[in-house]
VORO-696471 format. One record per residue (C-alpha): residue number from 0; residue in three letters; x, y, z. Coordinates in pm, 1 decimal. Example, Ala and Ser with C-alpha at 12.3 -4.5 7.8 and 13.67 -1.06 7.14 Angstrom:
// residues 2
 pos code     east    north       up
   0  ala   1230.0   -450.0    780.0
   1  ser   1367.0   -106.0    714.0
END
This chain:
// residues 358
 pos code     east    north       up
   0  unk    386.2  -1724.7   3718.0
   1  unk    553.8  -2043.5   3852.3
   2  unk    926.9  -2206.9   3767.9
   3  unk    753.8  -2345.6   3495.3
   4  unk    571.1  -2080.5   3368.8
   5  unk    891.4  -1842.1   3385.4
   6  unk   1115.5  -2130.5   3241.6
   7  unk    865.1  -2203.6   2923.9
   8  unk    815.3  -1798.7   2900.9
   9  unk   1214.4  -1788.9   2840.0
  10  unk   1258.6  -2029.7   2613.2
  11  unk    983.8  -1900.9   2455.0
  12  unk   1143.3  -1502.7   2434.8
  13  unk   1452.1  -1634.0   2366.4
  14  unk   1342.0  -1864.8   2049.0
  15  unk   1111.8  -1536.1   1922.3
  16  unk   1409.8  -1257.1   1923.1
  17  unk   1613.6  -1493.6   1743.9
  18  unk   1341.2  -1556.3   1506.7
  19  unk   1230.4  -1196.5   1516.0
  20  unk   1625.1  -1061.0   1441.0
  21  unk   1637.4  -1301.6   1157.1
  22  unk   1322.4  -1142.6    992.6
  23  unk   1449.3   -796.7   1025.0
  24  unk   1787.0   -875.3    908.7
  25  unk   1626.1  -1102.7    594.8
  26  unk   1357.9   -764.4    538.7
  27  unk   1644.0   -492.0    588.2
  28  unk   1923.3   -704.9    359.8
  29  unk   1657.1   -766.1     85.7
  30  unk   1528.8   -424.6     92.5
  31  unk   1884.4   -273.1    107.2
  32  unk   1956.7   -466.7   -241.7
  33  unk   1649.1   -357.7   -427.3
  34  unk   1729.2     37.8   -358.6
  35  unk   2100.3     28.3   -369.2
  36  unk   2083.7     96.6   -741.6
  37  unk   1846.1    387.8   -682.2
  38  unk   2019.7    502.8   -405.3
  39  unk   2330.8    512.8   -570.6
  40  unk   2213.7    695.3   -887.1
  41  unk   2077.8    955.4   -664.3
  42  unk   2438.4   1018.2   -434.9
  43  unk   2278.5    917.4   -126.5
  44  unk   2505.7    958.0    172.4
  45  unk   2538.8    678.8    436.1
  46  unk   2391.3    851.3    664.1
  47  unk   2065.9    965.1    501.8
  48  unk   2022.5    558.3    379.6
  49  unk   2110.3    460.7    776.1
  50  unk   1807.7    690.7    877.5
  51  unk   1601.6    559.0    590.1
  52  unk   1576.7    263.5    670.7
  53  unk   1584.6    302.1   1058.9
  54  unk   1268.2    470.0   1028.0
  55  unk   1196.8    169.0    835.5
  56  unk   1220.9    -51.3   1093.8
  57  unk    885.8    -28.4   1303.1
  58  unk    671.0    -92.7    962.7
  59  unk    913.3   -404.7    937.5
  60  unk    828.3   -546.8   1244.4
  61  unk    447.3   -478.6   1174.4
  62  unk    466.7   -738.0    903.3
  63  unk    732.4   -978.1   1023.1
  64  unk    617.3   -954.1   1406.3
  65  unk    299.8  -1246.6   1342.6
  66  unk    541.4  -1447.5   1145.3
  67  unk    816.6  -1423.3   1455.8
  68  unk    582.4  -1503.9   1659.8
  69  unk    462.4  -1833.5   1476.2
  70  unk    787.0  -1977.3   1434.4
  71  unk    908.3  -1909.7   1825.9
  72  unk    569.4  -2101.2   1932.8
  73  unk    647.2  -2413.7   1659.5
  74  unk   1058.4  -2427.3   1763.5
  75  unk    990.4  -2386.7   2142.0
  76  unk    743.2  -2667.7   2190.5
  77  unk    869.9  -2862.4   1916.3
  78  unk   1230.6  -2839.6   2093.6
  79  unk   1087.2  -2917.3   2447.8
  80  unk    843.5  -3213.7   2316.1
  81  unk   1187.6  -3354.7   2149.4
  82  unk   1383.7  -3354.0   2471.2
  83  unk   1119.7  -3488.3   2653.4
  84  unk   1023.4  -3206.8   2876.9
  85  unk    698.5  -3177.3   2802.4
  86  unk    596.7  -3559.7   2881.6
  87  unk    795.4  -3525.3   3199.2
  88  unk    545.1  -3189.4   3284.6
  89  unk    248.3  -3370.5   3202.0
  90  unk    403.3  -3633.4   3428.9
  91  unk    415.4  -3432.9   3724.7
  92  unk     21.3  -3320.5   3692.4
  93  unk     51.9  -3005.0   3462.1
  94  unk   -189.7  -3008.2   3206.8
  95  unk   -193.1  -2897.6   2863.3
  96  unk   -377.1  -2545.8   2913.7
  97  unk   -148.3  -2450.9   3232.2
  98  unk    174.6  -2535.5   3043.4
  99  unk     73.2  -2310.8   2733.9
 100  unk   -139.7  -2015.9   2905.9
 101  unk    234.7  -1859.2   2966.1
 102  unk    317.8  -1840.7   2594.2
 103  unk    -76.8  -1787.9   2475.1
 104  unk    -49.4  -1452.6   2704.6
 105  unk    281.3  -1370.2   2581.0
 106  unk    125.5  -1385.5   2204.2
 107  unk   -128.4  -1134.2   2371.7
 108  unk    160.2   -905.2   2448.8
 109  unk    277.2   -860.6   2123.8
 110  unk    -28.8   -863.8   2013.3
 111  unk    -42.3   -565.6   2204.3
 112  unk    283.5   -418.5   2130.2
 113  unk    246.1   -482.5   1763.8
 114  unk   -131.2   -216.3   1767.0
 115  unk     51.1     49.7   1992.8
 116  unk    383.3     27.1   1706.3
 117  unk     89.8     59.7   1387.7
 118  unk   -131.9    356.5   1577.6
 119  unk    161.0    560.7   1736.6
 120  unk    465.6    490.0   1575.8
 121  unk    446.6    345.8   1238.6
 122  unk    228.5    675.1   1131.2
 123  unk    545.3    892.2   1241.0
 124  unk    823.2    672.7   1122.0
 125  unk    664.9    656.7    736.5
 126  unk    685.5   1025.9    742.0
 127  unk   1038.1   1074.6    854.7
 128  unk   1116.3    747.5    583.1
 129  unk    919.1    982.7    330.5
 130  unk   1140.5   1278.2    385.9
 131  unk   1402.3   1113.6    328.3
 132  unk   1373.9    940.0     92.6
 133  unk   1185.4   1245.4   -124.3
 134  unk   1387.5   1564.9    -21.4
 135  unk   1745.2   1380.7    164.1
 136  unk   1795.7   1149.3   -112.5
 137  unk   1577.5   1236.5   -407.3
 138  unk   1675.8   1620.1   -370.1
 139  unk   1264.2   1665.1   -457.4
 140  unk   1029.3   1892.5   -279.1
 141  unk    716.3   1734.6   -265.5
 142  unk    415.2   1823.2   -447.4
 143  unk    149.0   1577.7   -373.7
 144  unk     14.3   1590.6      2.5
 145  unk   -204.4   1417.4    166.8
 146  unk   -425.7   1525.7    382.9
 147  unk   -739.5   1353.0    660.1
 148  unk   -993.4   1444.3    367.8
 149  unk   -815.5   1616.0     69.1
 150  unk   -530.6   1561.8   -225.4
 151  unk   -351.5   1890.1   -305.1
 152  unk   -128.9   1912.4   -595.7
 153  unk     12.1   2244.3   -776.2
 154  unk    140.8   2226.4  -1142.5
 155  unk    255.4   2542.6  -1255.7
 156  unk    -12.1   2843.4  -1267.6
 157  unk   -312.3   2570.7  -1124.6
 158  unk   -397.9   2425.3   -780.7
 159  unk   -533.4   2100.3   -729.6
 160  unk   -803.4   1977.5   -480.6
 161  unk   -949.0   1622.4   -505.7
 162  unk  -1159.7   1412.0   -223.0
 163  unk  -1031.3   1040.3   -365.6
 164  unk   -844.7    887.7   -555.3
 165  unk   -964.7    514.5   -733.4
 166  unk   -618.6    368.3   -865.8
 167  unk   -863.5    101.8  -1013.3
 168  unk   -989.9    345.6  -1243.4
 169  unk   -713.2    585.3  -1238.9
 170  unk  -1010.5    815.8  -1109.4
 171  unk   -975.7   1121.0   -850.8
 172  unk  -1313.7   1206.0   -711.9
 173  unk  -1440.7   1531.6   -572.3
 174  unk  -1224.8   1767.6   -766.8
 175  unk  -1171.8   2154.0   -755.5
 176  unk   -936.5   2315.0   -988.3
 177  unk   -783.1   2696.0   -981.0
 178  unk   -619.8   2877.7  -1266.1
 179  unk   -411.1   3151.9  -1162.1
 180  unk   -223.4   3413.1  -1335.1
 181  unk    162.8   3463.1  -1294.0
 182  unk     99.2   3695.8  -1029.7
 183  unk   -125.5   3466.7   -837.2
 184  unk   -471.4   3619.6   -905.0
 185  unk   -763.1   3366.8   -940.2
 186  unk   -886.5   3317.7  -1302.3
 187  unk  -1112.4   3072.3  -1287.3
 188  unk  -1245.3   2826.9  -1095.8
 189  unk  -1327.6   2426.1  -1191.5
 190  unk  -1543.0   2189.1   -993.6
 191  unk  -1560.5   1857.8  -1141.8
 192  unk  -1750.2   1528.5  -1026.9
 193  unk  -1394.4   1386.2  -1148.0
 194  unk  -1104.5   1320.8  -1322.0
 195  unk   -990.8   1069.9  -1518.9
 196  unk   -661.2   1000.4  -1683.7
 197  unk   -601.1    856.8  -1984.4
 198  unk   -391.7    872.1  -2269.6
 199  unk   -470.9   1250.8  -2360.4
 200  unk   -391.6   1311.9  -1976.9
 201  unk   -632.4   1473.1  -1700.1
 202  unk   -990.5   1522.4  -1852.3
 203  unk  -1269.0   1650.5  -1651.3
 204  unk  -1571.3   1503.3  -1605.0
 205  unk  -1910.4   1740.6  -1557.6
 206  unk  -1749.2   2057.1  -1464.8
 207  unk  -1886.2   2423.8  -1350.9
 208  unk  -1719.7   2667.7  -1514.9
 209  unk  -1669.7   2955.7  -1290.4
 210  unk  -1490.3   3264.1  -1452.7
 211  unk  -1341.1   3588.6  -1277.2
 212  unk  -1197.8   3797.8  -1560.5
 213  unk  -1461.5   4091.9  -1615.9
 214  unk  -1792.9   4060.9  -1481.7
 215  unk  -1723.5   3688.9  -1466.3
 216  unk  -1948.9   3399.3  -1560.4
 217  unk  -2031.6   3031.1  -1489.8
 218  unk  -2080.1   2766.2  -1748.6
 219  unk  -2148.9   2354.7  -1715.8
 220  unk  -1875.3   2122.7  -1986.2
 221  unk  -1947.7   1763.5  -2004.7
 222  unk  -1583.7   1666.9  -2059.6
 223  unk  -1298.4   1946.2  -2034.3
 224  unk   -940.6   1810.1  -2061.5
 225  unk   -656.1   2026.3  -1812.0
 226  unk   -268.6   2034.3  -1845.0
 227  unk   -204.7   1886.2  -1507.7
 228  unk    139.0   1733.8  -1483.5
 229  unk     44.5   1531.9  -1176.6
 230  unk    140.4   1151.2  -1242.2
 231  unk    -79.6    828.9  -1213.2
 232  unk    234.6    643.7  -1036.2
 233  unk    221.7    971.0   -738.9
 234  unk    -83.1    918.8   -656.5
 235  unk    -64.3    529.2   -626.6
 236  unk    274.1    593.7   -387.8
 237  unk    -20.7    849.7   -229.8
 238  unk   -264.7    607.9   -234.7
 239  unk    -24.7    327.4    -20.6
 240  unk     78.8    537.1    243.2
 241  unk   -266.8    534.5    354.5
 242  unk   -172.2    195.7    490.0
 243  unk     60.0    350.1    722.1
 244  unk   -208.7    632.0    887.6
 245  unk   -320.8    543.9   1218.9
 246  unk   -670.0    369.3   1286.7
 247  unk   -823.1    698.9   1408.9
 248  unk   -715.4    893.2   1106.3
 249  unk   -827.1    619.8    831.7
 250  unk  -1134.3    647.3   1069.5
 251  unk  -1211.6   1010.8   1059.8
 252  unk  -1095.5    984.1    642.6
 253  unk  -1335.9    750.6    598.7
 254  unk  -1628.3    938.4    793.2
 255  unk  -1577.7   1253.3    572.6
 256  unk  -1547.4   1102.3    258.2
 257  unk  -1890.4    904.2    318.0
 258  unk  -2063.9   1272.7    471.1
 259  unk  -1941.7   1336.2    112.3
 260  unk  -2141.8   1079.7   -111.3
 261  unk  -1829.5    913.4   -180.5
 262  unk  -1772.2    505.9   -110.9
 263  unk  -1539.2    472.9    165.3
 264  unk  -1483.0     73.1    198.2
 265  unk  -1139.8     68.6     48.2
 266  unk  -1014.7    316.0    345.3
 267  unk  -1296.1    120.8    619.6
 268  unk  -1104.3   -225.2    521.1
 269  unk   -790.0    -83.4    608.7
 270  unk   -884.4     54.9    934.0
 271  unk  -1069.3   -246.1   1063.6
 272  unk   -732.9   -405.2    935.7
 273  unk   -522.0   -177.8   1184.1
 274  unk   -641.2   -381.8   1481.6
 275  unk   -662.6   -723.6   1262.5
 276  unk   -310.6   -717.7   1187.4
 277  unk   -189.3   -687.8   1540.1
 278  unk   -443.4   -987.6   1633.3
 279  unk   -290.6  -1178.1   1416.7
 280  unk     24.6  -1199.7   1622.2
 281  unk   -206.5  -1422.9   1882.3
 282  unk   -376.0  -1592.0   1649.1
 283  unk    -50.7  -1741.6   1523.2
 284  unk    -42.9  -1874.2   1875.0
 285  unk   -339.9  -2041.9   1914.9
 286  unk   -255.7  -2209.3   1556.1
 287  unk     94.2  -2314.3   1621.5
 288  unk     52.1  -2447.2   1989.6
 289  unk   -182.6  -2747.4   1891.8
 290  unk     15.2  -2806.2   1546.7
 291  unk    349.3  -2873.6   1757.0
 292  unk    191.1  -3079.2   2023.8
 293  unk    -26.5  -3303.7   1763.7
 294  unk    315.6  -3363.1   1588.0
 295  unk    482.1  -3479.7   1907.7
 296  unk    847.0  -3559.7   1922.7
 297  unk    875.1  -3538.1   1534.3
 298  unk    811.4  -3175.1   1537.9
 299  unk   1220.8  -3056.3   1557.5
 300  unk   1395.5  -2764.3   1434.5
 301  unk   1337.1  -2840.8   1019.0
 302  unk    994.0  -2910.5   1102.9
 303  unk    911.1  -2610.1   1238.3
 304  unk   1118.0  -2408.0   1037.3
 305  unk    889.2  -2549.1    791.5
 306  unk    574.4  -2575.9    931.5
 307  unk    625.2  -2188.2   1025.3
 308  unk    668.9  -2131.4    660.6
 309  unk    373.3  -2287.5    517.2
 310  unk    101.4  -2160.3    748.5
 311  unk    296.1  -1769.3    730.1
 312  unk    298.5  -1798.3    407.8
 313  unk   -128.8  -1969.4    393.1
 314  unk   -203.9  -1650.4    591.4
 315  unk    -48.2  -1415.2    373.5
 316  unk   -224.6  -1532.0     65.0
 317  unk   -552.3  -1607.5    256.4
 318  unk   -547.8  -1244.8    428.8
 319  unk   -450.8   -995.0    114.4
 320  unk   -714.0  -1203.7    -70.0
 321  unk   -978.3  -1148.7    169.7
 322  unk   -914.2   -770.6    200.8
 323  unk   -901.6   -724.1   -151.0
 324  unk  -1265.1   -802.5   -148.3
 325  unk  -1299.1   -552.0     98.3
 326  unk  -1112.4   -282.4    -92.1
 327  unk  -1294.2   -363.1   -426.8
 328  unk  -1636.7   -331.0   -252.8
 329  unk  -1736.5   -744.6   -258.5
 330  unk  -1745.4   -778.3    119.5
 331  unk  -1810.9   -564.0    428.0
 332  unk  -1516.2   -388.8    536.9
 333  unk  -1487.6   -592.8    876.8
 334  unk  -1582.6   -885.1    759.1
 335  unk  -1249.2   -877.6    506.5
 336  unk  -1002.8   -720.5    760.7
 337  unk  -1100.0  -1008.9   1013.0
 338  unk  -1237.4  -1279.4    822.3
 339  unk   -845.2  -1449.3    804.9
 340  unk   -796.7  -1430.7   1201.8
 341  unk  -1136.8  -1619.4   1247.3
 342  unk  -1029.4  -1873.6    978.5
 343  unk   -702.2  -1946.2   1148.2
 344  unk   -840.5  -1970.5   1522.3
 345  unk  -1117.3  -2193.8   1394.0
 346  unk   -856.6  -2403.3   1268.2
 347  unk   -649.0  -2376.2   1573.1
 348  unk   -929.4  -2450.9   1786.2
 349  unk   -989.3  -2745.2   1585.3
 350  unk   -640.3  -2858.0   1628.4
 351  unk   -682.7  -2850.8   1982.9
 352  unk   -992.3  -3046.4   2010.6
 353  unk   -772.4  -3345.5   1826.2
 354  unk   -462.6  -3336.1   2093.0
 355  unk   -737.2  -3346.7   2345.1
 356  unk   -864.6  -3645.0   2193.8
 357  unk   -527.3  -3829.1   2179.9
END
């Protein structure tokens, strides 16, 4: 990399911490005020919130990263087509592709850094936030665990296992029930196609029956309702921190659960979405370096403040929208966790066939 390259590679780095700080400060203050209250009522110390949302920070910049990276690539060209610097580097011979391949393979990089942070880190840091938030601040032992292919949950004298849980139908899939007595001695065993909750509670749906008090005996129920004081709301908290498991573990989820008979594209969107996500930080690239050159010296700081806003917040809506399709079974599960990233390079690509043309 030349003067140049190393000159529009630091202006770049410089414009995308600031950007990138801002984010994290925005996320943490915001975040900060919505569990203060909670915090509060539960006589948090400073020191368990400080670690809270520390181990917050990595699925912060997961989100925020793309965005960072956007706005840097809008203010940096926008700021050197406004003083003139650009022109003057055309000028001299550069052309358009050598004076952005330095910022187009820093958008790889954190491209790069952003999939190592969701498959290695992120995974580790939601569990540590999950302690501490359940047992350092709460004061709660957990009950609800999940597992690479099962849902345990104990209430009272009965054991839980389930292979999936459908929060659209309030539906766990794949169930398996023991009774036990007060000294822990199997007294009956339930295997269920599911169960669904409604207002009654849990109710069982096409269970075996197996008995072991006496000679023991099995028996099929069409519907059998169970005292289980396991809550729709923990197993939709359950249900979201499957968006913070790694890509090989959503993988390997998803594999069982189909060897299973059960529909995995809910868990197969988000995996294809663990190496979408990170992509996303170059796509932003390839959008925002033709949007800043075709708007020339007009493109200053409020412009791309703003311009960095609207597309963000276009790829936000356009993304979830698309991978709720996925989730919900409409589209393929690759075609949902990528179909935003080809939309947006199309359009960059696009772009950059019109600043060729001017």
């Amino acid at each position: 990399m030349g003067i140049v390259g190393r000159y529009l590679a630091v202006t770049w780095l410089r414009l995308f911490l600031l950007c990138q700080s801002a984010f994290l400060a925005v996320y943490l203050i915001l975040d900060f005020m919505e569990k203060f209250s909670r915090f509060s009522r539960a006589g948090a110390s400073a020191t368990a919130i400080l670690q809270f949302f520390f181990f917050k920070i990595p699925e912060m910049l997961v989100e925020s990263m793309p965005f960072a990276v956007l706005m840097a690539t809008l203010l940096s060209l926008g700021m050197l087509s406004r003083s003139s610097e650009l022109t003057a580097l055309r000028s001299c011979g550069l052309s358009i592709s050598k004076i952005v391949t330095p910022i187009l393979l820093l958008g790889v990089i954190c491209s790069v850094l952003m999939l190592i942070n969701a498959e290695f880190i992120v995974p580790f840091s939601y569990q540590r936030m999950e302690y501490i938030d359940k047992v350092m601040i709460r004061k709660k032992s957990s009950t609800t665990f999940f597992r690479l292919n099962n849902i345990w949950f104990r209430s009272n004298n009965m054991i839980l296992q389930a292979k999936l849980f459908e929060p659209a139908s309030r539906t766990l899939k794949g169930v398996t029930i023991w009774d036990l007595s007060a000294d822990m001695q199997p007294l009956r065993r339930l295997d269920a196609q599911q169960a669904v909750y409604g207002v009654a509670g849990w109710e069982l749906a096409d269970v075996q029956v197996r008995s072991f008090v006496g000679q023991g005996k099995v028996s099929h129920v069409a519907h059998l309702p169970v005292s289980l004081s396991l809550k729709i709301d923990d197993l939709k908290i359950l249900n979201k921190s499957s968006d913070n498991l790694s890509f090989r573990r959503l993988r390997d989820y998803a594999d069982s659960l189909e060897r299973g008979g059960y529909a995995a594209g809910r868990y197969r969107t988000m995996m294809h979405a663990k190496l979408a996500l990170p992509f996303g930080a170059f796509v932003m690239v390839v959008l925002g370096i033709p949007f800043a050159l075709k708007t020339g010296r007009s493109s200053g700081v409020a412009m791309g403040i703003g311009a960095g806003v609207a597309i963000g917040f276009a790829y936000f809506i356009i993304n979830t929208t698309i991978q709720a399709y996925g989730r919900s079974g409409v589209l393929y599960p690759f075609v949902a966790a990528w179909g935003a990233n080809v939309v947006f390079v199309l359009s960059g690509i696009w772009l950059a066939m019109t600043v060729k043309q001017q």
